[in-house]
C-alpha positions in Angstrom: 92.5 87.2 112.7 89.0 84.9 113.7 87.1 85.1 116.2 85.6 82.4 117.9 82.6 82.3 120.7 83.0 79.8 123.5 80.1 77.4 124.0 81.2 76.2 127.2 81.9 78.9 129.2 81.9 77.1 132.3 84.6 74.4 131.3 86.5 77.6 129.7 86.7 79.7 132.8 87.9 76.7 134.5 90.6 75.7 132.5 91.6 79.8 132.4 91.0 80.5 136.0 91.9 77.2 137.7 93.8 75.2 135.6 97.4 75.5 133.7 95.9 75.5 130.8 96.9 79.0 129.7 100.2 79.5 131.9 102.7 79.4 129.1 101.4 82.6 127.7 102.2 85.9 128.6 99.6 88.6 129.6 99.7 92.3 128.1 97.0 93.1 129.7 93.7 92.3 131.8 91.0 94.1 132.9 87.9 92.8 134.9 84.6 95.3 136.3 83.1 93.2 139.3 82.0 95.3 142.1 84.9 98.2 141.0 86.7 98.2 137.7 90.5 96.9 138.0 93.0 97.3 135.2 96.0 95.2 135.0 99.3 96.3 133.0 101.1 93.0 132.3 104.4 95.0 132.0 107.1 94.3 134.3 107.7 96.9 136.4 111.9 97.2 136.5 111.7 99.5 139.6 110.1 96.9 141.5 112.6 94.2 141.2 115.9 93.5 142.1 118.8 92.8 139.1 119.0 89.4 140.1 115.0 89.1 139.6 115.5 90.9 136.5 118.0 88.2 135.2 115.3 84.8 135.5 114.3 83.9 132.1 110.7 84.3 133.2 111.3 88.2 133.4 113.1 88.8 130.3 110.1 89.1 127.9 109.4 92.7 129.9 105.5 90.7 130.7 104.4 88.9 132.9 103.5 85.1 132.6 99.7 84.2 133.4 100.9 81.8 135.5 102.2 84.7 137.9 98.3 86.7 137.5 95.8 83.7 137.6 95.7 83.5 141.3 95.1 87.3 141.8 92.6 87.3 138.8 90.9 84.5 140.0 90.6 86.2 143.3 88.6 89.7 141.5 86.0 87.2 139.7 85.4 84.8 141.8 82.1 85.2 144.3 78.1 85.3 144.3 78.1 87.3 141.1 79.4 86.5 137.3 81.8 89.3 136.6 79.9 92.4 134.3 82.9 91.5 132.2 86.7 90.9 131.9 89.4 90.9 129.1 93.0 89.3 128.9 95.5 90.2 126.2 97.3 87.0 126.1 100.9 87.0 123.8 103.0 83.7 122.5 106.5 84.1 124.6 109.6 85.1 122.1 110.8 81.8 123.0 108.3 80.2 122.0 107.5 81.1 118.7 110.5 79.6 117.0 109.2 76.0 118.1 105.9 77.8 116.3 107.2 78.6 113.7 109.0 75.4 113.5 106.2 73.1 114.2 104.1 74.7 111.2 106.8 74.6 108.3 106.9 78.4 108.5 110.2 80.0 107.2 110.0 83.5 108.9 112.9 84.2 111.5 111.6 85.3 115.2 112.8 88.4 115.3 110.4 89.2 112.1 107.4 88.2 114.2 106.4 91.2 117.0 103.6 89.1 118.4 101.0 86.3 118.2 98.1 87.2 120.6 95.1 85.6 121.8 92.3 88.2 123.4 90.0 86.7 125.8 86.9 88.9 126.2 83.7 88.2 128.0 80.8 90.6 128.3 76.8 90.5 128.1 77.0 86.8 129.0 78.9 85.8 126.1 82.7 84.9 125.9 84.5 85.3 123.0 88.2 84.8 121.6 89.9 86.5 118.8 93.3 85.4 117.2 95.9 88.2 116.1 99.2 88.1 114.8 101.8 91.3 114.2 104.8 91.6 112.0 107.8 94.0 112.4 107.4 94.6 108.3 104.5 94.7 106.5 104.3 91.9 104.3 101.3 90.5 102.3 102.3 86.6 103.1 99.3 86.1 105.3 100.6 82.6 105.9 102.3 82.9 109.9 98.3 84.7 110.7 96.8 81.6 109.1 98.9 78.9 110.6 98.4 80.8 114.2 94.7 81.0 113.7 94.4 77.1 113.4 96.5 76.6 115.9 94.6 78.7 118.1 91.2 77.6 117.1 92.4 73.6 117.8 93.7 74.8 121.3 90.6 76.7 122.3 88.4 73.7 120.9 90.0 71.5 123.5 89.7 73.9 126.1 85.6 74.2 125.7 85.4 70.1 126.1 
């Protein structure tokens, strides 16, 4: 896990709010306080949708893509006002970590990895980001949280230029 604070919070929040940047990812959760306080479960909510909307690929992680939230979120920050502060649980799609995996010579099987997650957090004027990772098992081969921190930290260094 690292933690990294953003120097460029403007070019950030564009790329986050605006941009595609971070539309692959999946959200868990999100919470912003503005004028009120607005939580956001990133669940799917199965009651809610039809079996057919159920069956795109986009629905079967059970969360919802960013792509699907950034509007509305952008919507509750934007205004006169910087936010008091606002948090997004961001998760690497299933899908996706097997290219992951792939890409950085790793030899774990997907179904071993639970998550990879990027938490976006800004409050008191500062905007951090902190990198986690979460096995099925315990192991002590620290090696898939190391390769996902660099990974991380490269993507959020060209997101700040």
């Amino acid at each position: 896990m690292r933690s990294i604070e953003i120097e460029n919070i403007k070019n950030f929040t564009t790329h986050l709010f605006a941009r595609e940047t971070f539309d692959g990812f999946l959200v868990t959760e999100a919470s912003f306080s503005t004028l009120t306080n607005i939580t956001i479960d990133g669940h799917i909510n199965r009651e809610y949708m039809g079996e057919a909307e159920l069956a795109l690929p986009e629905n079967k992680e059970g969360t919802v893509f960013w792509k699907k939230l950034r509007p509305l979120c952008y919507d509750i920050i934007k205004g006169q006002k910087v936010p008091l502060r606002f948090k997004i649980v961001f998760m690497m799609p299933s899908e996706t970590v097997l290219s992951f995996l792939d890409s950085v010579g790793l030899d774990y099987e997907p179904v071993q990895v639970n998550a990879l997650f990027l938490n976006v957090n800004f409050q008191e004027g500062k905007l951090v980001c902190t990198t986690g990772t979460s096995m099925k098992e315990f192991t002590m081969d620290k090696s898939l949280e190391y390769a996902w921190d660099e990974q991380m930290m490269k993507f959020l260094t060209r997101v700040q230029e």
